[in-house]
C-alpha positions in Angstrom: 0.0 0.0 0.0 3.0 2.3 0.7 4.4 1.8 -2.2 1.2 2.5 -4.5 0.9 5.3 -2.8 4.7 6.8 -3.3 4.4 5.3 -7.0 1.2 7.5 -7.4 3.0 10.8 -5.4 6.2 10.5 -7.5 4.0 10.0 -10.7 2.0 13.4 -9.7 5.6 15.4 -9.3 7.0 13.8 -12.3 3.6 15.0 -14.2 3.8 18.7 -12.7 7.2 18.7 -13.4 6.8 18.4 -17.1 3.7 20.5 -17.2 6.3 23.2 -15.6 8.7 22.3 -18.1 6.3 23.3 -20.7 6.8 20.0 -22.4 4.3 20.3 -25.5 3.8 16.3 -25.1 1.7 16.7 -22.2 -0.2 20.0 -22.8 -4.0 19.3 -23.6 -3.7 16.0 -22.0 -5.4 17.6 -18.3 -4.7 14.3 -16.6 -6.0 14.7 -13.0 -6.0 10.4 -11.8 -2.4 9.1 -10.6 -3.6 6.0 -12.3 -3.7 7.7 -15.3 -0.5 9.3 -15.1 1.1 6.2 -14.1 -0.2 4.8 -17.5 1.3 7.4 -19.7 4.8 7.5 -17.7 5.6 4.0 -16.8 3.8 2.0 -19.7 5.8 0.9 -22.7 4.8 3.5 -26.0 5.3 5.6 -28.1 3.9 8.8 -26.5 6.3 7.7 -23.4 9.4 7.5 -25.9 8.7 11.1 -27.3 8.3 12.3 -23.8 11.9 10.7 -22.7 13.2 12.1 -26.2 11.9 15.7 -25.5 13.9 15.2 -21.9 17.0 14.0 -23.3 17.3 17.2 -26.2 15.8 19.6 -23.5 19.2 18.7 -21.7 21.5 18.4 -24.7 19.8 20.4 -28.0 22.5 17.5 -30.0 20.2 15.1 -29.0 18.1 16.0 -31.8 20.6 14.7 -34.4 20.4 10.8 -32.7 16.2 11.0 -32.8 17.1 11.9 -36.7 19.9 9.4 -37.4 17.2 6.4 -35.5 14.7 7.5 -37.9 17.0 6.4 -41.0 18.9 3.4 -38.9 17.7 -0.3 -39.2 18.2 -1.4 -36.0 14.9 -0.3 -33.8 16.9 0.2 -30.0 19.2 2.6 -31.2 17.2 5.6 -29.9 16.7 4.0 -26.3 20.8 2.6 -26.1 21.3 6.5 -27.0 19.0 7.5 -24.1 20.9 4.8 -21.9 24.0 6.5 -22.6 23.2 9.9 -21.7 21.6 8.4 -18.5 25.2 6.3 -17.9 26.9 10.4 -18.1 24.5 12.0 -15.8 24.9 9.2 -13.3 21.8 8.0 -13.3 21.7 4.4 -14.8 23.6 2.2 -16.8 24.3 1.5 -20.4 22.7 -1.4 -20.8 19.9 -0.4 -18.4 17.5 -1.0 -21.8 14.6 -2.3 -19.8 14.0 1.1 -17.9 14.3 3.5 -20.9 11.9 0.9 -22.4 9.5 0.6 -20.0 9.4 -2.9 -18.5 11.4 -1.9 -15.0 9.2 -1.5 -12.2 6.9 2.0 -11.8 9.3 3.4 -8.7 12.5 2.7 -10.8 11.1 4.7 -13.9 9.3 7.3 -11.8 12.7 7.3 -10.1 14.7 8.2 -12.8 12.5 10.5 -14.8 12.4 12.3 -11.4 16.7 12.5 -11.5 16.6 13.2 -15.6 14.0 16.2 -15.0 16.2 18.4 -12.4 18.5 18.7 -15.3 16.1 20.2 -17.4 16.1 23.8 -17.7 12.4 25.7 -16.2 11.4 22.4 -14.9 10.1 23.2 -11.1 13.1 20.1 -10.4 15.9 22.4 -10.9 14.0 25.5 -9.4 13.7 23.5 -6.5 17.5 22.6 -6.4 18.2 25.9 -6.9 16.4 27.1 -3.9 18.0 24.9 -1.8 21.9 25.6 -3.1 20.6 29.5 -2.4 19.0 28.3 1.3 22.5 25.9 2.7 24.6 28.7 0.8 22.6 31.4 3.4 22.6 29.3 6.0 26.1 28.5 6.5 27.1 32.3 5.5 29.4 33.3 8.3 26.8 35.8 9.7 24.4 32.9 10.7 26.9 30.7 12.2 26.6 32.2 15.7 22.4 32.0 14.7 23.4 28.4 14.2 25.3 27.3 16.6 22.7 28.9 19.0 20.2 26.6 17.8 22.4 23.3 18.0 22.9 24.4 21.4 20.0 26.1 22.9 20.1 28.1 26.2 17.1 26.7 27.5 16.3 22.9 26.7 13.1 22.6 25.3 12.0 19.0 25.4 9.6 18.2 28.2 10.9 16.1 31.8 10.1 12.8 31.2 12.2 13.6 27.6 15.1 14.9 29.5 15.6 12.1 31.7 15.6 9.8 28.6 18.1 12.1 26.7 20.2 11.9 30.1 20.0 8.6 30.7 17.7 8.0 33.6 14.7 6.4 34.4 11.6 9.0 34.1 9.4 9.0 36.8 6.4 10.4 34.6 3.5 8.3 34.4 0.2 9.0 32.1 -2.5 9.0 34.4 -6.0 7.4 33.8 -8.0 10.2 32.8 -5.5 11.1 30.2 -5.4 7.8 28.7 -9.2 7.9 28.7 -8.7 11.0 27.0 -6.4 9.6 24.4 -9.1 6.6 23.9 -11.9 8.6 23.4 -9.9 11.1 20.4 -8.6 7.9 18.7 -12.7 6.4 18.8 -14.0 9.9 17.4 -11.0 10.2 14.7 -12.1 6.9 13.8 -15.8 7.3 13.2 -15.0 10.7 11.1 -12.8 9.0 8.9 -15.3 6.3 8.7 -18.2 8.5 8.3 -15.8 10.5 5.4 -15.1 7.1 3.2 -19.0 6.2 3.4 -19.3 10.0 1.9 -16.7 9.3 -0.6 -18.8 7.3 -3.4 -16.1 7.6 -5.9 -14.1 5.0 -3.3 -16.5 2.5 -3.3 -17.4 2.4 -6.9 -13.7 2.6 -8.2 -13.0 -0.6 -6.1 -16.6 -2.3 -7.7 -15.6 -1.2 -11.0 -12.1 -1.2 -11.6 -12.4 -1.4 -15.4 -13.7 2.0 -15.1 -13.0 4.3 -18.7 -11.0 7.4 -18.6 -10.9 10.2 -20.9 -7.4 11.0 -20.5 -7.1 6.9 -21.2 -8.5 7.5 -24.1 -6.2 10.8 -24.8 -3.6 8.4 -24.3 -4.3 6.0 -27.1 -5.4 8.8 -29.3 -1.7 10.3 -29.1 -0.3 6.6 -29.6 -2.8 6.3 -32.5 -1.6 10.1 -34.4 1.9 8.6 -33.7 1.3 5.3 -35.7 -0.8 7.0 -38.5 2.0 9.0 -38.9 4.8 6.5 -38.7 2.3 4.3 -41.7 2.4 7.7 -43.8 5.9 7.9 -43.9 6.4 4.1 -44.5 3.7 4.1 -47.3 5.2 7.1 -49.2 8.9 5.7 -49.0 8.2 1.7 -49.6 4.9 0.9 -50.3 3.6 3.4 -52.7 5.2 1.9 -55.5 3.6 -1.5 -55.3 -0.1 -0.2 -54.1 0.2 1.9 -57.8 -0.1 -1.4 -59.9 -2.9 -1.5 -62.3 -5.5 -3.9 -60.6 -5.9 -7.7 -61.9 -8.2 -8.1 -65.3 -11.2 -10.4 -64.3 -12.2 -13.4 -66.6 -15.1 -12.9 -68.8 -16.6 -16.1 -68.8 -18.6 -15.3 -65.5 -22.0 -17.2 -67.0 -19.9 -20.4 -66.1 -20.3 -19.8 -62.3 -23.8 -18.6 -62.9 -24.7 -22.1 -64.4 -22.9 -24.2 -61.8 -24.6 -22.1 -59.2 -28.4 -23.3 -60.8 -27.3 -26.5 -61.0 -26.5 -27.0 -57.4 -29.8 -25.0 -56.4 -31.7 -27.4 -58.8 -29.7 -30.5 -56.7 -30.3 -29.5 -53.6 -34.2 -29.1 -54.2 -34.6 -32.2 -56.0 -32.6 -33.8 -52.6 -34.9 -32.5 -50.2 -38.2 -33.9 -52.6 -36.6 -36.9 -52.4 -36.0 -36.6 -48.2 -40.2 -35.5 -48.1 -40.9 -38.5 -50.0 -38.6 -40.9 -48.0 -40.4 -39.1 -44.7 -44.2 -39.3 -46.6 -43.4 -43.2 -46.9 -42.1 -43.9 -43.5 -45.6 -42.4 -42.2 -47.7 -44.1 -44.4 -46.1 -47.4 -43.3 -46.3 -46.5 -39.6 -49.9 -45.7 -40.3 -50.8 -48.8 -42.0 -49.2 -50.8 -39.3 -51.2 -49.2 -36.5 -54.2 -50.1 -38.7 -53.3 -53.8 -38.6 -52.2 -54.1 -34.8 -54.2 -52.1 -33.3 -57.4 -52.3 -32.7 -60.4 -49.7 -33.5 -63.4 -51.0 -34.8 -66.5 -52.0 -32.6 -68.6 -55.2 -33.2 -70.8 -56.7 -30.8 -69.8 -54.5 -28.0 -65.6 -55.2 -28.8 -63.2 -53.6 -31.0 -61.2 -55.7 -33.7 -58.5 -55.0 -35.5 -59.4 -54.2 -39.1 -58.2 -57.6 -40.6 -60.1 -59.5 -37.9 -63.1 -57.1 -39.1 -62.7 -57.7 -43.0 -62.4 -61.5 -42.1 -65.3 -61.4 -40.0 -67.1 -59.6 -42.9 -65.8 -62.5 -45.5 -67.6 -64.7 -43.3 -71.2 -63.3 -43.3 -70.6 -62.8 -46.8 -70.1 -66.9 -47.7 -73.0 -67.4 -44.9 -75.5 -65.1 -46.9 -74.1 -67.0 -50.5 -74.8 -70.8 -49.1 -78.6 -69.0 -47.3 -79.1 -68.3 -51.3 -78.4 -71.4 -52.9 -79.9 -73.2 -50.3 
């Protein structure tokens, strides 16, 4: 937790300090969430390269000749082993310290250094705030103040309280906190409690950032709309010099004989009715033959108070029949 929270403190100054800077890489941008400033300085892109670039040529105005030369070189790293170096000179990392001009170190040790590489930079509030303190140890240990000095390391009368002297002397301190003041201390540490307590229920936007982490950001999405002029522009400048040439082709002449597809086309409509004809017949035929089979198994016809089947029923009606033929001749 303490370290999220110096990663998001450093990430503010580092911010501010580039804003004082006047580095035109961050103006418009209006990035107010440490989260999202942690995003633009510690994650690996392009918008993070320009802003170590700027940095680097803010300190030495050569640098500007190596961001040209690693437009025109083949090998991709040799704009972050230049950075390296100038970081190696000032002390502040090594030559081969690739990861961290790249971005894949951890937050602190990029927040770190970009904090180092910005007093350098001239108007940044960094070197102001050097500055002011050179001018404050230079006044302060002007011969004038020494005797103001020394009077302080050394004060006439001791101002720590008696149980504090006894401790800075040595002895054992007979002061004791009494009851009351311990009750005292108890009841202030209950109260300080149920105000901070009563302050995060007030603070909505704690409880819905940790229900919705995923939340979207506009200066996310300023981000990636930097990233995105930067890759637009990069594919305009590769087109023009490379790919031009082979998107000016004349486009491929078509065959004429089209009516050939058109034909096969009808042919496998006409197939794939005539197969599904066929599958209602084949279903047709299986019903009727269920259908008939239920007729002669099952029964359904009543005679004298009992159904028959209906080839017991036709037999039984065969029978009448030849009894009425033989009544006749008889």
């Amino acid at each position: 937790m303490a370290g999220a929270l110096k990663e998001q403190q450093l990430a503010q100054n580092v911010y501010a300090a580039l804003q004082a800077a006047s580095c035109p890489l961050v103006e418009g941008l209006h990035l107010q969430e440490a989260d999202s400033m942690l995003q633009l300085l510690c994650v690996p892109s392009q918008h993070r390269t320009d802003i170590l670039t700027w940095i680097c040529s803010s300190i030495n105005p050569n640098f500007a000749n190596v961001k040209a030369m690693s437009m025109r070189s083949k090998d991709p790293d040799i704009l972050t082993k230049e950075i390296a170096v100038l970081g190696q000179e000032l002390l502040l990392c090594k030559a081969d310290d690739l990861d961290l001009i790249k971005g894949n170190a951890s937050h602190l040790q990029q927040l770190q250094f970009l904090d180092q590489l910005l007093t350098v930079v001239p108007g940044s509030d960094k070197s102001e705030h050097k500055m002011d303190e050179e001018i404050l140890l230079n006044e302060l240990y002007a011969a004038e103040s020494l005797p103001h000095l020394t009077q302080m390391l050394n004060p006439t009368i001791d101002p720590w309280p008696a149980h504090i002297k006894a401790l800075r002397k040595g002895q054992k301190s007979s002061y004791k906190p009494s009851r009351e003041e311990a009750a005292d201390v108890a009841a202030l540490l209950q109260m300080t409690q149920s105000a901070l307590q009563q302050l995060q229920s007030e603070c909505e936007f704690l409880h819905s950032e940790a229900q919705s982490p995923s939340t979207f950001f506009p200066s996310a999405l300023r981000v990636a709309a930097c990233d995105l002029q930067q890759l637009m522009a990069t594919f305009s400048h590769v087109y023009e010099t490379d790919f031009r040439a082979y998107c000016s082709r004349d486009p491929p002449s078509l065959s004429t004989e089209t009516s050939v597809f058109q034909r096969v086309h009808q042919l496998l409509l006409a197939c794939n009715t005539e197969l599904e004809m066929l599958n209602e017949v084949s279903e047709a035929s299986v019903s009727m033959t269920e259908e008939v089979s239920q007729l002669q198994t099952q029964p359904r016809y009543w005679s004298r108070a009992k159904k028959h089947t209906l080839p017991d029923q036709l037999e039984e009606l065969a029978r009448r029949y030849r009894d009425f033929l033989s009544l006749l001749h008889s």
